[in-house]
KOLGUVO-282418 format. One line per 2 residues: number of its first residue (from 1); their letters; for each residue x, y, z of C-alpha. Coordinates in steps of 0.05 Angstrom, whole numbers, plus 5000, padded with zeros to 4 digits. Each point is the difference from the previous one (the first is absolute). Layout:
<sites>
NUM	a	X:Y:Z; ...
</sites>
This chain:
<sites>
1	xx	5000:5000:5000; 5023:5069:4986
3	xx	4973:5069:5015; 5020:5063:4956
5	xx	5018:5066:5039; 4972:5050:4958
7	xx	5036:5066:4973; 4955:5059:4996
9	xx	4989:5031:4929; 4995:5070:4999
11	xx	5009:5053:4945; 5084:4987:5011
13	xx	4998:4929:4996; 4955:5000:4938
15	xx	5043:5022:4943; 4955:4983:4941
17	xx	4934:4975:4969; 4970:4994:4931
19	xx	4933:5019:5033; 4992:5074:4995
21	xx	4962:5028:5066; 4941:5038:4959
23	xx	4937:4958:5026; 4971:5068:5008
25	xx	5007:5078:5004; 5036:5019:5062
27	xx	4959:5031:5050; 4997:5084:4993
29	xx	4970:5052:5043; 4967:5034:4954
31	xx	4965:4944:4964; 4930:4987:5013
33	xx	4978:4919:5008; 4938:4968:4988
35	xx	4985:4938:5048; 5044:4939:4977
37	xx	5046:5041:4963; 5065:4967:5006
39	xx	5069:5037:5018; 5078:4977:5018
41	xx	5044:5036:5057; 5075:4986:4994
43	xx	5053:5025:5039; 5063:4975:5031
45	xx	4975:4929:5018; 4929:5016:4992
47	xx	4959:4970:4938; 4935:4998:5012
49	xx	4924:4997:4970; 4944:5040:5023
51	xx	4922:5002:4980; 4954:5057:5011
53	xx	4946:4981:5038; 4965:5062:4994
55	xx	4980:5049:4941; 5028:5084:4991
57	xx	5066:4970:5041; 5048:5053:4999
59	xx	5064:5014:5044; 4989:4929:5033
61	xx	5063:4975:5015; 4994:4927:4994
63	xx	5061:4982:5046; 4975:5045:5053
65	xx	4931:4976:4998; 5001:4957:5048
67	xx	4932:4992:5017; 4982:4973:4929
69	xx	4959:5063:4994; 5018:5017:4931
71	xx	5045:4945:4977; 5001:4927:5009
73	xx	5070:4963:4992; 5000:4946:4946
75	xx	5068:4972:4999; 5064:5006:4973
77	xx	5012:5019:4933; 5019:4951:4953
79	xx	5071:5007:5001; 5003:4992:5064
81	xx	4952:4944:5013; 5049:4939:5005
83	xx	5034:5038:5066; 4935:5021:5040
85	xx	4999:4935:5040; 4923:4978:4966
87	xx	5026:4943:4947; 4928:4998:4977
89	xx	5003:5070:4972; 5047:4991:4931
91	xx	5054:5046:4968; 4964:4986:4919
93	xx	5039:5022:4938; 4994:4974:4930
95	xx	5050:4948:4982; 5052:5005:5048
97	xx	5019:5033:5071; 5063:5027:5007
99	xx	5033:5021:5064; 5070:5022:5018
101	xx	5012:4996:5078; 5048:5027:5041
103	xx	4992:4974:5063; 5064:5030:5039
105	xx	5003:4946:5045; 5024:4920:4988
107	xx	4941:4965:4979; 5007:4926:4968
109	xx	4922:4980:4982; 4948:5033:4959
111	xx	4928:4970:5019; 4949:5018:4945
113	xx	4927:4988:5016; 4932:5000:4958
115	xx	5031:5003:4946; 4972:4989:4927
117	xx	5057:4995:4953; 5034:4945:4950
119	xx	5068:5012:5017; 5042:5041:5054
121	xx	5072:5026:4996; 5046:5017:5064
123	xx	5070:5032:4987; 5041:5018:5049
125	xx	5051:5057:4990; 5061:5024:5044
127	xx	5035:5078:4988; 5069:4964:5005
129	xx	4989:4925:4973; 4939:5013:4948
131	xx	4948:4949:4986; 5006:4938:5049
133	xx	4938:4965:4994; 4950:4995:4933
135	xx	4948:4957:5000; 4940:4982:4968
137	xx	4942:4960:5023; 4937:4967:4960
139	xx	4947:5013:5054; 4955:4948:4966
141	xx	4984:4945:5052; 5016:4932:4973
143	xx	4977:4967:5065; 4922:4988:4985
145	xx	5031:4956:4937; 4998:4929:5016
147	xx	4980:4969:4927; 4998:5014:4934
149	xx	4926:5018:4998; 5010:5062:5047
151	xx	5065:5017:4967; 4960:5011:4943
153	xx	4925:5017:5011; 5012:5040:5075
155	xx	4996:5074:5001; 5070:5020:5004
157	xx	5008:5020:5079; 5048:5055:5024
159	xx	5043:5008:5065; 4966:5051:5047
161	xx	5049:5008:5048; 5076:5000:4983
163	xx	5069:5007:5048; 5070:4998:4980
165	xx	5053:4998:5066; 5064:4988:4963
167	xx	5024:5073:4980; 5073:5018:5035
169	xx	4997:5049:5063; 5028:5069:4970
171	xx	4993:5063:5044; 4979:5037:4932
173	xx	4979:4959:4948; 4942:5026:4949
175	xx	4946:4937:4994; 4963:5000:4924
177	xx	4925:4972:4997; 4966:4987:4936
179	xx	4940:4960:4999; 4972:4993:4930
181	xx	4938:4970:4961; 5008:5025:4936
183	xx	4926:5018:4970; 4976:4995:5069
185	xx	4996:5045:5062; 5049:4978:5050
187	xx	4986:5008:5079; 5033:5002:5059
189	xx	4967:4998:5077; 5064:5020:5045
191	xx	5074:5000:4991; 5040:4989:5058
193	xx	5081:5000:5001; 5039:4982:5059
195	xx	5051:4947:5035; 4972:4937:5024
197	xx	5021:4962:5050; 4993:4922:5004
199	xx	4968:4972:5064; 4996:4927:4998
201	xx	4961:4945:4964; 4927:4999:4981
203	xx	4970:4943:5028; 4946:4969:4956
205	xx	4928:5007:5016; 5004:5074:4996
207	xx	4936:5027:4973; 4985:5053:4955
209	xx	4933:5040:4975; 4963:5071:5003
211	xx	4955:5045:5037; 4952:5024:4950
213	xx	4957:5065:5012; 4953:4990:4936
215	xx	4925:5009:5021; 4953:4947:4986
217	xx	4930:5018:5018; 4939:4964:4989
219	xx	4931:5019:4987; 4938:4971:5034
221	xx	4995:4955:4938; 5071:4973:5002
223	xx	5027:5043:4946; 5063:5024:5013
225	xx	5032:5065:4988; 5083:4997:5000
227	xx	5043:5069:5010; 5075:4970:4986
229	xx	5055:5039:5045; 5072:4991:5023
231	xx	5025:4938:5028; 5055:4987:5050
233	xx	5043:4936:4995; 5018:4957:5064
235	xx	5046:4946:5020; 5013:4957:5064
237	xx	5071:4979:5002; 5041:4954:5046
239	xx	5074:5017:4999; 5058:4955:5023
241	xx	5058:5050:5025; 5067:4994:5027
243	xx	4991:5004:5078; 5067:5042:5002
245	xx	4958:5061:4964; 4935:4990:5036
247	xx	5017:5062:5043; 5001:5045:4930
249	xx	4944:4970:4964; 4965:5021:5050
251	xx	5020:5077:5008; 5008:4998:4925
253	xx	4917:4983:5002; 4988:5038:5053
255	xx	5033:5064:4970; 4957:4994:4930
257	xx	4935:4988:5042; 4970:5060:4963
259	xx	5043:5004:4940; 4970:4972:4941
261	xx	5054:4939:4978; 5008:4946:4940
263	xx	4994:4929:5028; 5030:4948:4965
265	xx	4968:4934:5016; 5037:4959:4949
267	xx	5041:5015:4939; 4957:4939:4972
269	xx	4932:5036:5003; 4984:5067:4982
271	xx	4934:4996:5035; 5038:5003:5065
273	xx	5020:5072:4975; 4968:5042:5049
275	xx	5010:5086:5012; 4978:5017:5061
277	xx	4993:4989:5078; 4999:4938:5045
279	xx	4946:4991:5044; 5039:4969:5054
281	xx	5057:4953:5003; 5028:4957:5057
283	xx	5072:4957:5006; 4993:4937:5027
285	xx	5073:4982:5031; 4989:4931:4999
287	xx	5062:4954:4971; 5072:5011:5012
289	xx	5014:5003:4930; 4946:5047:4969
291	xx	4937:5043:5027; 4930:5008:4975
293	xx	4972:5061:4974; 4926:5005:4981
295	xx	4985:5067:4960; 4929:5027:4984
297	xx	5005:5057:4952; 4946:5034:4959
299	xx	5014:5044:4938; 4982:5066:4982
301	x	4941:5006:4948
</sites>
């Protein structure tokens, strides 16, 4: 099991995108909004949506509003989508995405989640050695093939979630992301960067699934009526560890109790792929020889 340490990405650490930040006007003072009418705010680390929620709206700052008054807060803005810590809101751009990170920091693992792409391309570039690591990945799942008949009459089934943890530890490297779908528009939940540290071994009989919030609502005749929203992805994980490091595991936990983190059930399932918190965890000290740690965590949505 591993867990990724995020970096944070701010307006420094996010040297370039192919995805121009125009989803709307920028807000002005001296523009009058109708109710719904859409605007952007961006400043330093700020990049935000707003909706009117009232008509003749003039001189309303939206980031002052706190009260909702005027302006109701949307999201992100699509740029900035894949680091706002929702991996059900997507970064969407025709073709291909294409970021250029600087992340200041040593990172060695780039976790991509909800992602709808063919293929996805990580370089990694240093200021003194140039381009250490290249790579290109099919993110077709072959896994669901187990004949000839599905191999060639199955809908072709893409990989949702996607981590690389081999990149080399450089203070300042620049990381290059490029999903790409030609013809298509590609998407991307949440990118997360950052150094991951191993804790032990997954044993099996970990479990994995999601918290859906999707309404379904029947009517006195049994008809139902489905609103589909967000979903959160969970897993249940018991974790053989060293007993010499049970002391940091646990003040390593402890310390990212309300930090949202990567866990890495298994390099063999990308299901156990999970961005968020842990409900609890416990260490059971119980062999000479190893310790038992049993991990709830629950993903953002």
């Amino acid at each position: 099991m591993k867990i990724i340490r995020p970096v944070t990405i701010n307006d420094a650490a996010f040297a370039s995108s192919n995805i121009s930040e125009d989803d709307y006007a920028a807000w002005s003072g001296a523009t009058t909004y109708a109710l719904a009418d859409r605007v952007i705010v961006v400043s330093t680390n700020y990049h935000k949506i707003f909706e009117s929620v009232q008509g003749s709206n003039t001189n309303h700052n939206p980031v002052t509003d706190t009260t909702s008054t005027w302006w109701l807060f949307v999201g992100s803005t699509n740029k900035w989508r894949a680091f706002d810590n929702s991996p059900s809101l997507q970064t969407s751009f025709g073709s291909s995405i294409v970021m250029s990170l600087v992340p200041g920091e040593r990172v060695d693992t780039v976790a991509l989640m909800n992602i709808s792409a063919a293929s996805v391309t990580i370089t990694q570039t240093d200021p003194v050695d140039g381009l250490v690591y290249n790579v290109t990945t099919s993110l077709v799942r072959t896994s669901g093939i187990q004949d000839w008949y599905a191999y060639f009459f199955e809908p072709v089934v893409r990989v949702v979630d996607f981590s690389v943890s081999n990149l080399y530890p450089y203070a300042n490297s620049t990381i290059g992301i490029t999903l790409t779908d030609s013809g298509s528009t590609v998407l991307l939940g949440e990118c997360v960067l950052g150094l991951s540290r191993d804790l032990g071994f997954t044993q099996y009989g970990a479990s994995v699934g999601i918290q859906d919030y999707s309404i379904k609502q029947a009517d006195v005749w049994g008809n139902y009526t489905i609103t589909q929203r967000a979903f959160s992805k969970r897993t249940d994980l018991t974790v053989w560890i060293d007993p010499e490091i049970v002391d940091e595991v646990e003040a390593l936990l402890a310390s990212y109790r309300a930090t949202p983190v990567v866990y890495l059930g298994s390099d063999s399932y990308a299901s156990t792929l999970v961005y968020g918190f842990y409900k609890d965890f416990s260490i059971d000290i119980a062999y000479p020889t190893f310790s038992v740690c049993t991990l709830s965590v629950e993903g953002l949505s």
